[in-house]
KEMI-58736 format. One record per atom (N, C-alpha, C): residue in three letters; x, y, z. Coordinates in pm, whole numbers, plus 32768, in hexadecimal, padded with zeros to 4 digits. Atoms other than C-alpha are relative to their C-alpha. Layout:
<nodes>
ALAXYZ ...
</nodes>
This chain:
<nodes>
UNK7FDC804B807A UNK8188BB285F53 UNK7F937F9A7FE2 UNK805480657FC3 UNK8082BA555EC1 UNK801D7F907FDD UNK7FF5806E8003 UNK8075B9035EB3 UNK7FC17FB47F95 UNK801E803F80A1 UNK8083B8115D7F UNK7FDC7F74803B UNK804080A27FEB UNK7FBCB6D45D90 UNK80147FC67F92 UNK800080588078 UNK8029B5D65C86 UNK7F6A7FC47FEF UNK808380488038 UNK7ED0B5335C83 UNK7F8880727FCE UNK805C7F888043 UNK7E34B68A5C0E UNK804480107F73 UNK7FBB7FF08071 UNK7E0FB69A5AA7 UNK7FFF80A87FE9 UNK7FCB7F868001 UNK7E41B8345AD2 UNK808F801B8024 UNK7FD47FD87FBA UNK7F4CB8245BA4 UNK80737FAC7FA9 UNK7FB3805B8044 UNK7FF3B7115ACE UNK7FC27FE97F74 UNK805F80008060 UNK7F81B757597C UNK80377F8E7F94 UNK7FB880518098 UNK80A1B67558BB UNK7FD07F7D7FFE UNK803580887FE7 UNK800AB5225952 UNK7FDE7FB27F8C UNK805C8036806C UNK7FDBB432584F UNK7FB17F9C8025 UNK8067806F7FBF UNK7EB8B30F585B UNK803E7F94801F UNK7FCB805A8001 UNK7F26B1ED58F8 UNK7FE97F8C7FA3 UNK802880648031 UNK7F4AB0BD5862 UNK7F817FA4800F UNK808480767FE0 UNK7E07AFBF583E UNK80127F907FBB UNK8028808B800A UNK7DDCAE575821 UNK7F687FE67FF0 UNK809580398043 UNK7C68ADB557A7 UNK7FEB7FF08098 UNK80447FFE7FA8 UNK7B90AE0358C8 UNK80227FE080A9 UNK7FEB7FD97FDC UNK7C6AAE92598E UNK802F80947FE9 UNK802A7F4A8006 UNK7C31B025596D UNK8038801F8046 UNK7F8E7F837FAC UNK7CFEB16259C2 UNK7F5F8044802E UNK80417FD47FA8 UNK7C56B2285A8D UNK801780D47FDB UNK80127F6B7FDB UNK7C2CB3DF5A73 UNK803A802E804C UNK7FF67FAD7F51 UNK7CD2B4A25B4E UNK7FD08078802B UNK805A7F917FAD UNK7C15B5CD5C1F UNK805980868020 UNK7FBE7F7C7FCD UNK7C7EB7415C59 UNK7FFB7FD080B1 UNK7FF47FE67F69 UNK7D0FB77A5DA7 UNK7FA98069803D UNK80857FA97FF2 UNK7C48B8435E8F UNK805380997FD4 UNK7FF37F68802C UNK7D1EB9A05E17 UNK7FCD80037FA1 UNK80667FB38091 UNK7C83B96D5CD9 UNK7F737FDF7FFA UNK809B801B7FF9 UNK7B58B8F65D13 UNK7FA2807E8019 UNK80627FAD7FE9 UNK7AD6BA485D39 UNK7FE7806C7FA5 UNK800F7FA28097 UNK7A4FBB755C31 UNK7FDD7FAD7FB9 UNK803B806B807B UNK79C4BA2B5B6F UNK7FAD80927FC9 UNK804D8001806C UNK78D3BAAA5A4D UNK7F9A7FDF7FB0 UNK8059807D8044 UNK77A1B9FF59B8 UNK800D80597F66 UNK80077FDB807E UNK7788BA1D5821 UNK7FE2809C7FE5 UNK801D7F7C8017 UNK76E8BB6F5839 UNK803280498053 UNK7F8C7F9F7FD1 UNK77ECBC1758FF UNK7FB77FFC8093 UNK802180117F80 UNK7734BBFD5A46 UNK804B7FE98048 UNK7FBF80A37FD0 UNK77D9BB8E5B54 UNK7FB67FCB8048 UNK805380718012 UNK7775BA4C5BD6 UNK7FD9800880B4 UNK803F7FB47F91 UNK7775BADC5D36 UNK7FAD80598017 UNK80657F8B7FF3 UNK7667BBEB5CF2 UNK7FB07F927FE8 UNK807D803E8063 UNK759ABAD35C2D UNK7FD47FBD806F UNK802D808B7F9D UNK75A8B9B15D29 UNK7FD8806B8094 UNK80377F907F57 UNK7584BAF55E84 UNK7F3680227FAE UNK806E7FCD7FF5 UNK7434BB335DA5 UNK7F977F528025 UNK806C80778000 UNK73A0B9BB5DD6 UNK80507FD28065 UNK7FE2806B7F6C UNK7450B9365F2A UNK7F6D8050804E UNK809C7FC57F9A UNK731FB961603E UNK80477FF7808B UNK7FC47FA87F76 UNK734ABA25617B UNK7FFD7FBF806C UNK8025806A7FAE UNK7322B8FB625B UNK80A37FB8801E UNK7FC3806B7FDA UNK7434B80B6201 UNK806680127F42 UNK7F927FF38086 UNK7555B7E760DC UNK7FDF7FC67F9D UNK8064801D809B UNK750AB7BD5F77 UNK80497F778002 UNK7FB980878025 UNK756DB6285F3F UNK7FCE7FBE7F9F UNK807180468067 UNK7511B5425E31 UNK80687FD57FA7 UNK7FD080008084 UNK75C6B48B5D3E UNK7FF280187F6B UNK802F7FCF80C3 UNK74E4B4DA5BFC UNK802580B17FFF UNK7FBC7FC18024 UNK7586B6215C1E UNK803C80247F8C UNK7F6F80078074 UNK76B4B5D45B50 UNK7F81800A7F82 UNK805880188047 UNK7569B57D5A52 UNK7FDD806D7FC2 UNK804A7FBA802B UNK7506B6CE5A1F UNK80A080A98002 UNK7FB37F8A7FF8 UNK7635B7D05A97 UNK80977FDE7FDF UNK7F628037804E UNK773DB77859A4 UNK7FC880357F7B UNK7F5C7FEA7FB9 UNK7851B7C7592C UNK7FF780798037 UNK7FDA7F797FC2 UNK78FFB8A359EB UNK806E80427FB1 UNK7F5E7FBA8053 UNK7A35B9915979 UNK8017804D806B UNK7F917FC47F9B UNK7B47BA0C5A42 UNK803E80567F92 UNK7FC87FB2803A UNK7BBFBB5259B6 UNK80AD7FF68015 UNK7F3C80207FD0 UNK7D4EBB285978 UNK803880937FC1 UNK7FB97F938022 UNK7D9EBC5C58C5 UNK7FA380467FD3 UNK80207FB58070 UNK7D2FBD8657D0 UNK7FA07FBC7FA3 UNK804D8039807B UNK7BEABD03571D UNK801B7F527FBA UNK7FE280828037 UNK7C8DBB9D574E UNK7F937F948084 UNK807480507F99 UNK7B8DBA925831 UNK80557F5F7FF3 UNK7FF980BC802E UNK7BE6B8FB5851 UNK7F647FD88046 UNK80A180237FBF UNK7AB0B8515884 UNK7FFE7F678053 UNK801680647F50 UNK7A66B74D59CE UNK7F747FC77FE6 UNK808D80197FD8 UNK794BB6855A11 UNK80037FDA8094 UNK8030800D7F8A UNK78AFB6915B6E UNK7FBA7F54801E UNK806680557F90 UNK785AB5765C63 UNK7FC780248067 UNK801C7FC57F95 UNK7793B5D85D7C UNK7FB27F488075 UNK804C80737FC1 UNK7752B4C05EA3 UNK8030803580A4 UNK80137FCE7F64 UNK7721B503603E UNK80188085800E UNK7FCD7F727FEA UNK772DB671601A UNK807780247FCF UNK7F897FC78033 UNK785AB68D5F70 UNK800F7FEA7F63 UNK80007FEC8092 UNK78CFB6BB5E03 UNK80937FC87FD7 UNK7F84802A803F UNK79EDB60C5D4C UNK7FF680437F49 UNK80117F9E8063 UNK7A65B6DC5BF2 UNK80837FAD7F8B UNK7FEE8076803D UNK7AEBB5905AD0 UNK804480607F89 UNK7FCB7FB3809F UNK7BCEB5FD59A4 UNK7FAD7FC67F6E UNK802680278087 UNK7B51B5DA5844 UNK806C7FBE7FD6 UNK7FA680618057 UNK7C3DB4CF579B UNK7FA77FD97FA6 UNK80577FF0808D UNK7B4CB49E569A UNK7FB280337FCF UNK80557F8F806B UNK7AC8B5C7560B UNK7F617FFC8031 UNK80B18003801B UNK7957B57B567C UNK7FB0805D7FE5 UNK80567F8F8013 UNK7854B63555F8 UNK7F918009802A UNK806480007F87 UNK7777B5F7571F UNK7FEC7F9F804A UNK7FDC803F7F8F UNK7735B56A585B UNK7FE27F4B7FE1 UNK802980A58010 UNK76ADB3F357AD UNK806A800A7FE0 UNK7F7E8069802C UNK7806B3CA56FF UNK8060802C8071 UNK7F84801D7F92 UNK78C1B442581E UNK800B7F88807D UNK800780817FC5 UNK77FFB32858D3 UNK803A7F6E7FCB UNK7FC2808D8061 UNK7849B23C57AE UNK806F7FF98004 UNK7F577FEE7FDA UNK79A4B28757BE UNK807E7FD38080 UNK7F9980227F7D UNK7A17B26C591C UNK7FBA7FBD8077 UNK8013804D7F62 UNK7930B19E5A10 UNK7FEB7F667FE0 UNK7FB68042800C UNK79B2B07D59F7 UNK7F957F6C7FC3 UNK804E80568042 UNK787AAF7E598E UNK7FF080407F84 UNK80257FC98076 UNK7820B06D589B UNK807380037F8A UNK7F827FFF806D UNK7986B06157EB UNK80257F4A7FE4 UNK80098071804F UNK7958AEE957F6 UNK7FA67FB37F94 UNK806E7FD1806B UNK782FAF1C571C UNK802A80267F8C UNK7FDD7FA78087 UNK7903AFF25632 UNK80527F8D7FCF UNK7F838040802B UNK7A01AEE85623 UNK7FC17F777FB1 UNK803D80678059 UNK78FAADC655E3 UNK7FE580627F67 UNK80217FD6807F UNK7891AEB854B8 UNK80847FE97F91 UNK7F8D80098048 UNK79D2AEE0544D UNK80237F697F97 UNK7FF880948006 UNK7A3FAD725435 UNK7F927FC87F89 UNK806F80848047 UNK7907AD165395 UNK7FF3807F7EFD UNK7FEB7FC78084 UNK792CAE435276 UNK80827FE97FBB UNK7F71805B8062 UNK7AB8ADB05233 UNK7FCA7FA57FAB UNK800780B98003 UNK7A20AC5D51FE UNK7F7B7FDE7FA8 UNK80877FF18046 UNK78C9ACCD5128 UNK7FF280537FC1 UNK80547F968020 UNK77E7AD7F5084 UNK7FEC806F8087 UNK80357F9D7F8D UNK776EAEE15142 UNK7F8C7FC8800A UNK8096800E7FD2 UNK7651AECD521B UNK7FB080807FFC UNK80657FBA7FFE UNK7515AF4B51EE UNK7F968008805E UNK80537FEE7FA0 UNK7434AEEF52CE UNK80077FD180A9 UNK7FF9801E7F64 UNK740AAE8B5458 UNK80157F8F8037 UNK7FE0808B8022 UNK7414AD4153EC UNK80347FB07FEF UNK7F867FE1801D UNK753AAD4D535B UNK80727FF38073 UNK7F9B7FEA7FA1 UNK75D2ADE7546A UNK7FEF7F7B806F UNK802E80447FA3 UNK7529ACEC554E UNK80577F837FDF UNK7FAF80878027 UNK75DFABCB5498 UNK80B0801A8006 UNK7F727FD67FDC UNK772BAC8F549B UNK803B7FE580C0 UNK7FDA80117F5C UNK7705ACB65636 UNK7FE77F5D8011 UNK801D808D7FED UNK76A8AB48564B UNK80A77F9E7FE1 UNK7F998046803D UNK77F6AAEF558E UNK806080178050 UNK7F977FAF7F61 UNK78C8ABC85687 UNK7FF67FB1805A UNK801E801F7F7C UNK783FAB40578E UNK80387F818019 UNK7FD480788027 UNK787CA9E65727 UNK80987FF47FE3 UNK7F8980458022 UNK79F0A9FF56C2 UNK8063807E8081 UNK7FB67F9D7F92 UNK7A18AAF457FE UNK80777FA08066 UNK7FE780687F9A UNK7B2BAA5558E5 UNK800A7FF58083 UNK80237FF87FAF UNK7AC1A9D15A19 UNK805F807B8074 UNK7FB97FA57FB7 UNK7B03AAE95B19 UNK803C80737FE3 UNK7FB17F738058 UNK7B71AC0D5A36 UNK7F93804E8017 UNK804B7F7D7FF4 UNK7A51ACC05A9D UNK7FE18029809B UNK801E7FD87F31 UNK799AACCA5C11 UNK7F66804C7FF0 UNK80887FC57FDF UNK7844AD6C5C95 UNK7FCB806E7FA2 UNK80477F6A8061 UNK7765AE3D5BB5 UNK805A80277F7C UNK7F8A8001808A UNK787EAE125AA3 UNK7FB07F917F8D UNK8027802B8090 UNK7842AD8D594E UNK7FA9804C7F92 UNK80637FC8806C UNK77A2ADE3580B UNK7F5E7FEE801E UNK80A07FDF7FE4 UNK7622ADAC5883 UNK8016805C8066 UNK801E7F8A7FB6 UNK7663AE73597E UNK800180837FF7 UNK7FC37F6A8040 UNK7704AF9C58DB UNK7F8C80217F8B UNK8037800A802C UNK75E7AF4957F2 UNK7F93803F804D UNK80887FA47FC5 UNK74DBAFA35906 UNK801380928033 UNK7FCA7F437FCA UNK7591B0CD5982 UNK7FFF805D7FAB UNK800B7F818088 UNK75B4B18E5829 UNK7F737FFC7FBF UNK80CE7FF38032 UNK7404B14457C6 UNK7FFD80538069 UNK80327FC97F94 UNK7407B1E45925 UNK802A807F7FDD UNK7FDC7F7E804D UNK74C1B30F58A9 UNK7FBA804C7F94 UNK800C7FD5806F UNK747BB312576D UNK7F4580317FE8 UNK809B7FB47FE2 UNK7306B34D57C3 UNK7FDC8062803A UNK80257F687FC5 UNK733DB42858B0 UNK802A809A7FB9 UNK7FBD7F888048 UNK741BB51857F1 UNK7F8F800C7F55 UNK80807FD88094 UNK72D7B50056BB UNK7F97805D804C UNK80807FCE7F86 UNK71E5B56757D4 UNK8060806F8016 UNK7FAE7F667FAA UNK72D7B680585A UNK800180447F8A UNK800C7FAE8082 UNK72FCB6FA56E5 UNK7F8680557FF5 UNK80787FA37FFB UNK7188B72F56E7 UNK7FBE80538055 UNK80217F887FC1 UNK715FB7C15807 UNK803C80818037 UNK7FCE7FA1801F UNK723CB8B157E0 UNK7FF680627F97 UNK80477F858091 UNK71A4B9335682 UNK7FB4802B8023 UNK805B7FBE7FCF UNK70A2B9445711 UNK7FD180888069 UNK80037F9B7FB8 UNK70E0BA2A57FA UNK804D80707FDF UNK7FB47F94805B UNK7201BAD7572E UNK807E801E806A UNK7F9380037FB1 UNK72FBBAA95850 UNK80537FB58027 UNK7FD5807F7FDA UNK73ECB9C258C4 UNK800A7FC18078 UNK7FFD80437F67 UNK73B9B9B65A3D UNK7F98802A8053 UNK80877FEE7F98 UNK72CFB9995B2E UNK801480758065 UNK7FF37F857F8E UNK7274BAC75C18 UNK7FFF800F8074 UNK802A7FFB7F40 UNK721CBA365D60 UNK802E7F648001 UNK7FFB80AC7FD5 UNK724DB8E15E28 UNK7FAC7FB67FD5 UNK808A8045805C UNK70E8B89B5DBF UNK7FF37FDA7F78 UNK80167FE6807D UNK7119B8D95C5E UNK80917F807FCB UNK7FAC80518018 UNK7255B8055C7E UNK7FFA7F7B7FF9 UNK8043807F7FD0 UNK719DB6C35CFF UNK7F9A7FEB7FA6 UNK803280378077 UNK70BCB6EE5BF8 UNK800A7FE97F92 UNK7F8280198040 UNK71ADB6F45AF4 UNK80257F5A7FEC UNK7FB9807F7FD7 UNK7230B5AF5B91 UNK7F837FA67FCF UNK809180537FE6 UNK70DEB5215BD0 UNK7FE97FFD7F56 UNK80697FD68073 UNK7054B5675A5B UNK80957FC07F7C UNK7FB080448047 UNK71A5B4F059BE UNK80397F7B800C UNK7FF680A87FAE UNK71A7B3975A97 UNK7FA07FBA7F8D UNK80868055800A UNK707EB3105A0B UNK80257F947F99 UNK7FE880758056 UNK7112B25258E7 UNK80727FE7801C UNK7F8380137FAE UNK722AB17D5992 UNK802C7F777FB1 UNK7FFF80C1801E UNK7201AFEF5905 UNK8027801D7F63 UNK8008800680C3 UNK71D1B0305775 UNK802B806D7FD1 UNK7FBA7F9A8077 UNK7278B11C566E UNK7F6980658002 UNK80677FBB8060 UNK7172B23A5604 UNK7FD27FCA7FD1 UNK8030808C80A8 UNK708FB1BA54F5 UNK8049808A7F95 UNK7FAB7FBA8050 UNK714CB24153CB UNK806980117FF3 UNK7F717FD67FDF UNK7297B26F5434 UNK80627FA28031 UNK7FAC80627FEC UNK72F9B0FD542F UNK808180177FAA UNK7F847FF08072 UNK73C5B14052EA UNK806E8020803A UNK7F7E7FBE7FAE UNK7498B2515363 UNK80277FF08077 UNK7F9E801B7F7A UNK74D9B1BA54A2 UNK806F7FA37FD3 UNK7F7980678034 UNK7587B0B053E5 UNK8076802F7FAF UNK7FB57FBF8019 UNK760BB1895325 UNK80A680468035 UNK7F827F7B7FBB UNK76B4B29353F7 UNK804D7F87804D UNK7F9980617FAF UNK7738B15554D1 UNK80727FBC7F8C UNK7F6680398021 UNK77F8B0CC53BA UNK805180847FCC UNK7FB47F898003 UNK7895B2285368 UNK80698021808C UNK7FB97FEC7F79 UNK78D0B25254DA UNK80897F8A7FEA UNK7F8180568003 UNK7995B12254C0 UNK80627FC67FDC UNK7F887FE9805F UNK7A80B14853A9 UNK8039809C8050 UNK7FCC7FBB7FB2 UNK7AE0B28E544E UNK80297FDF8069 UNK7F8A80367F9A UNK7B22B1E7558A UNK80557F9B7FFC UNK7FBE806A801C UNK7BB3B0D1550B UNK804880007F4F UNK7FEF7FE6806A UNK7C43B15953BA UNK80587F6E7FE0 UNK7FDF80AF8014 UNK7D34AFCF53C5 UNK7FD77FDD8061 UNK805D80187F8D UNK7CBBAEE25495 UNK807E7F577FF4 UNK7FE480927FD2 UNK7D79AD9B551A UNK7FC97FAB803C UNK805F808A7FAF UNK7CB2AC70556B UNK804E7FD88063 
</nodes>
């Protein structure tokens, strides 16, 4: 007989989101390990052939920029029907996150659910109730400044807040511009070897501190979009 795990959103599909309070965030919940397996990457692969062609014959494939590049996943549920997961991967092992907000790739599923980065969305939020939209970095920079300032003491904790969620999504959001191109470039979406995987990594690291040049706009952009979707009302 098998066994139903309430904290699997397969296994428990009616779950609704918990409640949230201002910077205090719900949290994803993870396939159990029966479903965690037959994943999928976008092009029907699965994500066990992709990741057996780049682990090296030495020692187990590990790495958190992973999640960075081999996402989403999909768990086949029926007849031509898929739900789609995003992967964590950390000490050799893999955790498999429900979509609760639609993302349409692995930066807004970061923006969405790790937990500086959604206090980022929330300074945006707040500051687009209460203004004009922002346009530039500047903008936003005076929005996170305002957050920060009417944050109350202790509602957040380590590596939490809007600058921080601020350095973590440039860190993304560069890497996933860099992974775009080198993936046209090659006309594929995954690397073929361990080597080819590290350089991947290596070659999409390089811009970590600053936005692209060009692509300040739409970072400001897509963040205040992101954050009317995650925050469609918002209670101060």
């Amino acid at each position: 007989m098998k066994m139903i795990e309430l904290g699997c959103f397969r296994c428990n599909t009616g779950a609704n989101r918990p409640a949230e309070v201002p910077w205090d965030w719900s949290s994803p919940r993870a396939l159990c390990p029966s479903h965690k397996v037959a994943l999928e990457l976008e092009d029907g692969q699965l994500l066990d052939t992709v990741l057996d062609r780049v682990t090296p014959p030495d020692h187990p494939l590990e790495g958190s920029l992973f999640a960075w590049i081999f996402n989403p996943v999909y768990l086949n549920v029926g007849p031509d029907q898929r739900t789609k997961g995003w992967a964590d991967f950390a000490a050799g092992g893999m955790a498999v996150f429900e979509d609760r907000f639609l993302a349409k790739g692995y930066f807004e599923f970061r923006a969405f659910e790790v937990a500086r980065a959604v206090d980022l969305l929330y300074a945006v939020r707040l500051a687009a109730a209460a203004g004009p939209s922002m346009v530039t970095v500047r903008e936003l920079m005076a929005a996170i400044v305002a957050a920060e300032t009417n944050t109350p003491r202790g509602a957040q904790g380590p590596l939490r807040g809007p600058i921080e969620g601020l350095r973590d999504l440039i860190q993304v959001w560069n890497f996933q511009y860099q992974l775009d191109r080198v993936r046209s470039s090659l006309g594929r979406l995954w690397p073929e070897s361990f080597v080819e995987l590290n350089n991947w990594i290596e070659e999409c690291s390089l811009a970590y501190e600053e936005l692209d040049p060009g692509t300040d706009k739409s970072f400001v952009r897509g963040l205040t979009e992101l954050a009317f979707r995650r925050f469609p009302a918002i209670s101060p």
